[in-house]
C-alpha positions in Angstrom: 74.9 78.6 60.3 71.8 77.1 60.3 71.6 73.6 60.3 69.0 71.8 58.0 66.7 70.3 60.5 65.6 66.4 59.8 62.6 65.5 59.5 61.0 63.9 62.0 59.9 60.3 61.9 56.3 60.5 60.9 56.7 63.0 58.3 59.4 60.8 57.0 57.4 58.0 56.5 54.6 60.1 55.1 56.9 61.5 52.2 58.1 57.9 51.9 54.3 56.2 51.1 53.7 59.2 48.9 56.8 58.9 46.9 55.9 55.2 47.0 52.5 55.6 46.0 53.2 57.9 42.7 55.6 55.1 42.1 52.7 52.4 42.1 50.5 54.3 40.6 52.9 54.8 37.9 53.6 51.1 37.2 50.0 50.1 37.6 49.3 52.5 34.9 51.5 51.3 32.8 50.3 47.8 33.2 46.8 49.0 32.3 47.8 50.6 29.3 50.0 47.3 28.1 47.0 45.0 28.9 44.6 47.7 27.2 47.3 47.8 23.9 46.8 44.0 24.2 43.4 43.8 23.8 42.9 46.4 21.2 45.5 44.6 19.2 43.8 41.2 19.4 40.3 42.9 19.1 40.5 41.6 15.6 40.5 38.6 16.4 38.3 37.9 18.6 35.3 40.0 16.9 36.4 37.8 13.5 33.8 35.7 12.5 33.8 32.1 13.0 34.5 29.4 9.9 31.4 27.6 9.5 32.0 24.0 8.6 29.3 23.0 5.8 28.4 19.0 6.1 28.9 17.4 3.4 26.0 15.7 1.6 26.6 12.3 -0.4 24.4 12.1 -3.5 23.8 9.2 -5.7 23.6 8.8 -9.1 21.4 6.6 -10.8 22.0 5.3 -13.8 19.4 3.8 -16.1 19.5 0.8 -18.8 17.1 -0.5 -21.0 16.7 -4.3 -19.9 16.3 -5.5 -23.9 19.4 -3.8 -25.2 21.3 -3.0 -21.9 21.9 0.6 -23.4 21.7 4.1 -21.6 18.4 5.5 -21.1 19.4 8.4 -19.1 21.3 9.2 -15.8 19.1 10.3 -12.7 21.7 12.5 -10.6 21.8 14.3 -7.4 19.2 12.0 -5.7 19.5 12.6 -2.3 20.2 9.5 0.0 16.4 10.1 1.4 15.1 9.7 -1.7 12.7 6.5 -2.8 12.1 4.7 -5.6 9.5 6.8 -6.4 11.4 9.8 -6.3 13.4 8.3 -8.6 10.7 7.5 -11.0 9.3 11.3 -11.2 12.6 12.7 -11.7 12.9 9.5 -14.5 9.6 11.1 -16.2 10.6 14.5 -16.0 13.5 13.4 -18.3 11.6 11.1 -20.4 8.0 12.1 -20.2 6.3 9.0 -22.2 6.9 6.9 -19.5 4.5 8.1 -16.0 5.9 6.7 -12.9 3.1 3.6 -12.7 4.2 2.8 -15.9 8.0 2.1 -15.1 9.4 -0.9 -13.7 12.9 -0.9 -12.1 15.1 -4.0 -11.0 18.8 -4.4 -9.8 19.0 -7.1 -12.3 17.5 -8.2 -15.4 15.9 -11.0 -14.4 15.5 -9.9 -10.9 12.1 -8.6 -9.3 10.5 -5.2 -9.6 11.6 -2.9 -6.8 9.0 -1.5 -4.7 8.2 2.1 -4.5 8.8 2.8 -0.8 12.6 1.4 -1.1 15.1 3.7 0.0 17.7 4.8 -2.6 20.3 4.4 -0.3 19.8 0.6 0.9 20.3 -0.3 -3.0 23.8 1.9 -3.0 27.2 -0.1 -3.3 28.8 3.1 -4.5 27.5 6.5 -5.8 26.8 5.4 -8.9 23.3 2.9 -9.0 22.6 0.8 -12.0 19.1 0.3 -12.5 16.9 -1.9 -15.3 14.1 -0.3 -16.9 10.9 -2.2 -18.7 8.0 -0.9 -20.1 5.0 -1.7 -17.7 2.2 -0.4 -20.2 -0.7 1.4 -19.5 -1.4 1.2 -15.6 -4.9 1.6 -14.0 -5.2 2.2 -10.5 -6.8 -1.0 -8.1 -9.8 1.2 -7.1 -10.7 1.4 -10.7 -9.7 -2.2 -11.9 -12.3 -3.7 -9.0 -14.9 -0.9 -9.6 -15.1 -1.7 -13.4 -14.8 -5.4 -12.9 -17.8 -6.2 -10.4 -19.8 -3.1 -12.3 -20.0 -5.1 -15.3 -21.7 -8.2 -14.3 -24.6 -6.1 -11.5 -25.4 -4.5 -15.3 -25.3 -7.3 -17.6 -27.2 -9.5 -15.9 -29.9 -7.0 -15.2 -30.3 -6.6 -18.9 -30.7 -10.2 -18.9 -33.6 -10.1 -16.4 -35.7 -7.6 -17.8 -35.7 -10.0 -20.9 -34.6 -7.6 -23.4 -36.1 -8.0 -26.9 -33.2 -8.4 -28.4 -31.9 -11.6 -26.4 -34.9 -13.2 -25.9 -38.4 -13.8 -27.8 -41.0 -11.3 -26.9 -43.9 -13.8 -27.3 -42.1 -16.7 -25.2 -41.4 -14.2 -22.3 -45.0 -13.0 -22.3 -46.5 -17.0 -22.5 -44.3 -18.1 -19.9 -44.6 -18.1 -16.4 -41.2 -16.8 -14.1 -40.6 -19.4 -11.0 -39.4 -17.5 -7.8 -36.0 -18.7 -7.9 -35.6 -16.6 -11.1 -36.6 -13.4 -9.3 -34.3 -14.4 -6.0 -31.5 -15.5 -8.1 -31.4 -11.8 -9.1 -31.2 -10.4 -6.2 -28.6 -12.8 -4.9 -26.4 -11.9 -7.8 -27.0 -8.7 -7.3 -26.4 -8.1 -3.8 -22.7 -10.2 -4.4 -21.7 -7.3 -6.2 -23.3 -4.5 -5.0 -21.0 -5.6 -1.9 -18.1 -5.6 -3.6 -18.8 -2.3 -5.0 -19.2 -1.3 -1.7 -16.2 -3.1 -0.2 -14.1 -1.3 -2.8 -14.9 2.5 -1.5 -15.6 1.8 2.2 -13.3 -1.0 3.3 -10.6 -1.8 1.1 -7.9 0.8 1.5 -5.4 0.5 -1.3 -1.9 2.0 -0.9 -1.6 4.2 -4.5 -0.9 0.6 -6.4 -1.5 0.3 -10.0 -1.9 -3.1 -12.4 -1.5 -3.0 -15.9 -4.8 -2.5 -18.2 -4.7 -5.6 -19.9 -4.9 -7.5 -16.1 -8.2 -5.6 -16.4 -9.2 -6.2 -19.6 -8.7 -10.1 -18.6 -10.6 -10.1 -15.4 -14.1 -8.0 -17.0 -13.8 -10.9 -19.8 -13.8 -13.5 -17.5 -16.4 -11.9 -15.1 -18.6 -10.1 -17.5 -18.4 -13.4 -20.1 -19.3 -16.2 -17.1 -22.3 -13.6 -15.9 -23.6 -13.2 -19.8 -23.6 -17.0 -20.0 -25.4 -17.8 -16.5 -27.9 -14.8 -16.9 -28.7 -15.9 -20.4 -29.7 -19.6 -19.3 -31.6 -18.5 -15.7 -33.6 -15.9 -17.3 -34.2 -17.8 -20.4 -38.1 -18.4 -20.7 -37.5 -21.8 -20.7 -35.6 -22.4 -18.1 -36.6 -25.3 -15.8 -36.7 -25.2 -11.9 -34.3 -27.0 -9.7 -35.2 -30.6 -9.2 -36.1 -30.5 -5.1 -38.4 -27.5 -5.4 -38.4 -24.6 -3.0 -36.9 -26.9 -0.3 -33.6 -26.9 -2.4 -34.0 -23.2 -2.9 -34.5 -22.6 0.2 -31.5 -23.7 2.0 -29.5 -23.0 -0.8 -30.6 -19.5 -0.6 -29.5 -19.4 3.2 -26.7 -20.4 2.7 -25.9 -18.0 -0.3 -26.8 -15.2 2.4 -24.6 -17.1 5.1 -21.2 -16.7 3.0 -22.3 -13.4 1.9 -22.5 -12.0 5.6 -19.1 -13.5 6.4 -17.4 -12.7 3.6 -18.3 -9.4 4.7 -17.6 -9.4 8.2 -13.9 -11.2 7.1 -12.9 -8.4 4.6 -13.8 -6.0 8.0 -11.8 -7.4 10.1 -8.7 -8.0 7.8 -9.0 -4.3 6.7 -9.3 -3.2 10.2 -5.9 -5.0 11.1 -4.0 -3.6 8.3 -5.5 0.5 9.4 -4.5 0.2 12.7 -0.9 -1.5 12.5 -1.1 -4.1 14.5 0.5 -6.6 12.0 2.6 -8.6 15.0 0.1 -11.4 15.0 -2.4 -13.5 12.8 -5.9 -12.2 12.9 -8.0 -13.8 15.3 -11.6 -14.4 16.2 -14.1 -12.3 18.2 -17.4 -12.6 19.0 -18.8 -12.6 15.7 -19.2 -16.2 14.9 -18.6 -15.4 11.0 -15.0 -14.8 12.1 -14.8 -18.1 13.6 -13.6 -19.3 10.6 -10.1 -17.9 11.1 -9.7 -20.7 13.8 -9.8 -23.2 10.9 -8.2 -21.8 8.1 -5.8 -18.6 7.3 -8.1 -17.1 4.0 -11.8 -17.5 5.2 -12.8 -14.9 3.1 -12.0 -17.5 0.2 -13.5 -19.4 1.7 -16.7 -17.8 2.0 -16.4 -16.6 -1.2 -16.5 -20.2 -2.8 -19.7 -21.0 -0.8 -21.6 -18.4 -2.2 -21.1 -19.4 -5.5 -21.4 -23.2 -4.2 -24.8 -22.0 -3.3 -25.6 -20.1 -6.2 -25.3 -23.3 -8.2 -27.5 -25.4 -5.9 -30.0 -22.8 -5.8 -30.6 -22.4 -9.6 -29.3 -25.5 -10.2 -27.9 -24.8 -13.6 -24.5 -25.7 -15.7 -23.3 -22.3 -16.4 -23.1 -21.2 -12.7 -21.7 -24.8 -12.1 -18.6 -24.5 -14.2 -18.5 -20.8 -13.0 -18.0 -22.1 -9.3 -15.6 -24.6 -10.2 -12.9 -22.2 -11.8 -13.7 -20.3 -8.4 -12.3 -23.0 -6.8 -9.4 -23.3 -8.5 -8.7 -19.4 -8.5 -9.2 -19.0 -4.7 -7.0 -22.3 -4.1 -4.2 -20.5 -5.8 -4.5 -17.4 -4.1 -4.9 -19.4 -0.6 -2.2 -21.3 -1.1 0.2 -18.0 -2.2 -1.5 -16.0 0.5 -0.8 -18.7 3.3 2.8 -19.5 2.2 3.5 -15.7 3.3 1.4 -16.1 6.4 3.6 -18.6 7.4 7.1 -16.5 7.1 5.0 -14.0 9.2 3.1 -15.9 11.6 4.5 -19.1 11.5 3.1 -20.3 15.5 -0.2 -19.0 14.6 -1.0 -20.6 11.3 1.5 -23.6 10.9 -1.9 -25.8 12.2 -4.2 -23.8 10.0 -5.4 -24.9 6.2 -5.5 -22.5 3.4 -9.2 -22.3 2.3 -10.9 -25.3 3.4 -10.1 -27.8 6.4 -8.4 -31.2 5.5 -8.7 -30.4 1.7 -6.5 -27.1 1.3 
């Protein structure tokens, strides 16, 4: 008999790592294959696309009301929380096209203030819904045009007056009579006062799109145009008699004239400059122009400059038209001083609390 031979001990351990081995090699295989199953299964999932999440946007409503009869004029809706006043408005015409944008007037209550253009929608909003009054502005013209036609009118009028039209004055008479030179420089002082503020208007004065109604227009070219009528009538007049002090009078009154005139100028400059570049922290202050001087004084020089040029108007021709004219140009500016400096003094209360209106001690 033969007997079955053992195998030795390396060859044992060899057949024991292979057997091993195919045994590992099975089980990692099988793990592979789980893991692989596993992912194919949640391949779905993971190559799903995500859920966006959309934002959600609050808009307003805005209701409007008639501020006579407190009805419904129409509903504004989906205004965006961006949105201004303005925006408001043109969406307001585009349902109700009679009324333009300058022409409306909106307030949070009847009696209440007109809203600005540049408020935010949002800054008025208790809820979504925004209750709003409406009134009829009228017919609007813009600023540019209200000043352009109010200081054109008088540079016209009393040119007509100068050349001594037929039709005001008697042919004969103007021919007889002799002109005195404060005729032909009272002319040109009136007409360089408006040809500045023509000037002014397109060059200097930046308005910011604000409108006025017409009939604040149609007030100011009867005042202006009727007071210029009514002086140029009396210093052109062929009879018209010289001021009592000769040229000496004229003279200095004439200076002076062209005194206010250069710093009325150099005022408007500098108070337009300020507002262009933003720096609105602090009052104006002087430089070394001595017209701006002024602003050391007083908070509304150019008021104050504009009253002595028609101060010196009235001493130079020396007449009762231009008089009374000068003295309602007191009282206008004085009310405008004292309105402008009250706001002044809620904005730059250290700077100007020492300052005077228009004029030192008096204002």
């Amino acid at each position: 008999m033969h007997r079955r031979q053992k195998p030795s001990a390396p060859e044992h351990k060899r057949d024991l790592a292979a057997h091993g081995g195919a045994l590992s090699m099975s089980h990692n295989d099988t793990r592979s294959f789980f893991n692989f199953s596993q992912l194919v299964l949640s391949a779905g999932h993971l190559k799903s696309p995500p859920v966006l999440k959309h934002s959600k946007i609050t808009y307003f409503e805005v209701e409007i009301l008639d501020v006579q009869s407190k009805k419904q004029i129409c509903i504004v809706d989906k205004v965006p929380p961006s949105s201004t006043l303005l925006d408001v408005k043109h969406k307001f015409h585009k349902t109700c096209p009679q009324w333009y944008p300058s022409r409306v007037g909106l307030q949070l209550e009847c009696n209440g203030p007109y809203l600005k253009d540049s408020i935010n929608i949002q800054s008025l909003a208790v809820s979504s819904i925004i209750t709003l009054y409406f009134t009829d502005l009228g017919q609007q013209v813009g600023w540019t045009t209200f000043f352009l036609t109010e200081y054109t009118g008088p540079l016209l009028i009393y040119l007509l007056f100068y050349i001594r039209l037929s039709t005001i004055y008697d042919q004969v008479e103007s021919m007889k009579n002799f002109r005195h030179p404060v005729v032909h420089l009272a002319c040109f002082c009136h007409c360089l006062h408006y040809i500045r503020h023509l000037l002014e208007t397109l060059f200097v004065h930046k308005f910011s799109g604000g409108h006025t109604p017409l009939k604040n227009m149609i007030k100011g070219c009867a005042f202006y145009w009727g007071f210029t009528s009514w002086i140029a009538y009396y210093i052109n007049h062929p009879w018209y008699t010289p001021p009592s002090f000769g040229h000496r009078q004229v003279s200095f009154a004439a200076l002076a004239f062209l005194m206010c005139e250069a710093g009325n100028h150099f005022i408007n400059v500098a108070l337009a400059h300020q507002n262009h570049s933003g720096l609105k922290a602090c009052f104006p202050s002087p430089t070394y122009n001595p017209f701006t001087w002024l602003f050391l004084l007083v908070s509304c020089p150019n008021y104050t400059y504009e009253v002595g040029s028609w101060i010196s108007f009235t001493v130079m021709t020396q007449t009762l038209p231009a008089g009374v004219f000068a003295f309602l140009m007191v009282i206008q500016m004085s009310l405008w001083a004292q309105k402008k400096h009250k706001l002044y003094l809620k904005r730059f209360y250290p700077e100007v609390r020492r300052k005077a209106a228009m004029i030192p001690i008096i204002f």
